[in-house]
N, C-alpha and C positions, 0 to 999 in steps of 0.2 A: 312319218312318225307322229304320233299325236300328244299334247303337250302331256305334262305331268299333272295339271288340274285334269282335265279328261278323263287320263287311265285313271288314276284316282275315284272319278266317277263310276269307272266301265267296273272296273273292281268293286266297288262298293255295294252291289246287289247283283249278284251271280246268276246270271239268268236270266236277266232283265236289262240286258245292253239298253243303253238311250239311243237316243239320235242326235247327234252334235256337232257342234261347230267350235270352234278355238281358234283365239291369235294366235299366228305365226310365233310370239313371244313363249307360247305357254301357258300366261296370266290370266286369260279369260277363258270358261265356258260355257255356253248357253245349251243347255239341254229339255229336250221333251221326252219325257219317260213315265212309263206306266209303273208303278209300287203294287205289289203285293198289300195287302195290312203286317205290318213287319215290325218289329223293336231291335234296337239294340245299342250301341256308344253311339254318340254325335259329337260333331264338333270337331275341330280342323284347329292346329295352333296358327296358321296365318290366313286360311281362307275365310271369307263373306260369301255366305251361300243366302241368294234368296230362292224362292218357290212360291209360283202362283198356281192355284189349283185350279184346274179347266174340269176334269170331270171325279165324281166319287166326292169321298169326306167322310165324316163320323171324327168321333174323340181323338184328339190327339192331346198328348202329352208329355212337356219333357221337365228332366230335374238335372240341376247341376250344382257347383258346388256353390258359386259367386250370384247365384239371381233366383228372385225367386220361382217358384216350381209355374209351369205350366198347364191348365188342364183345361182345355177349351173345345168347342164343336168347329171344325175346320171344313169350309164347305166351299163351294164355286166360288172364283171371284176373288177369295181371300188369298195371302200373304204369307210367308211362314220365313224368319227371318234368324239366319243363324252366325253370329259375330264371329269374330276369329277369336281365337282361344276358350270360345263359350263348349266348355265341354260338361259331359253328362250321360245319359242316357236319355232315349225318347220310346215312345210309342204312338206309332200313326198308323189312320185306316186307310185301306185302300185307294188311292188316289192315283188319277194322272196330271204329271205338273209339267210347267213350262219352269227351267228354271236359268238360275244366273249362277258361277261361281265364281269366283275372285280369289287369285291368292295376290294379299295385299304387301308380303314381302317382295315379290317380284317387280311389283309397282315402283316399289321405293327405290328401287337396283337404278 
């Protein structure tokens, strides 16, 4: 069974399963997955998602309610860093990422 960060992931763009790996724990997953160009809520209350972008890029942009807005050109190479409880909306272009996620209540257990 694969932890609840995972399915979390697997759920999270329909049709676009990753490739992934998880602690036995649950708490971590490191996924490589291809995105559509997509919008819609971001933000997790306990997980740390990061994403490195290996191929694609164009505008991405996100708003929420606590930081300010985001609207930058996201391209190879780069980082895309999403806090736990940082919620919002985003908009990103087509990308394939390497990523990480964390849920960092689990950590604390």
């Amino acid at each position: 069974m694969q932890s609840t960060v995972a399915r979390e992931l697997i759920h999270a763009m329909p049709g676009h399963e990753p490739s992934l790996a998880s602690s036995q724990d649950g708490a971590l997953a490191f996924v490589h997955q291809r995105f559509p160009a997509c919008s819609g809520a971001m933000g997790h209350p306990t997980q740390l998602r990061l994403a490195l972008v290996l191929s694609g890029g164009g505008r991405l942009e996100q708003h929420g309610p606590f930081a300010p807005p985001l609207a930058s050109h996201w391209s190879v190479g780069q980082f895309n860093v999403v806090l736990p409880g940082q919620t919002g909306t985003y908009s990103s272009p087509a990308v394939e990422i390497l990523g990480l996620a964390m849920d960092c209540a689990m950590l604390e257990e």
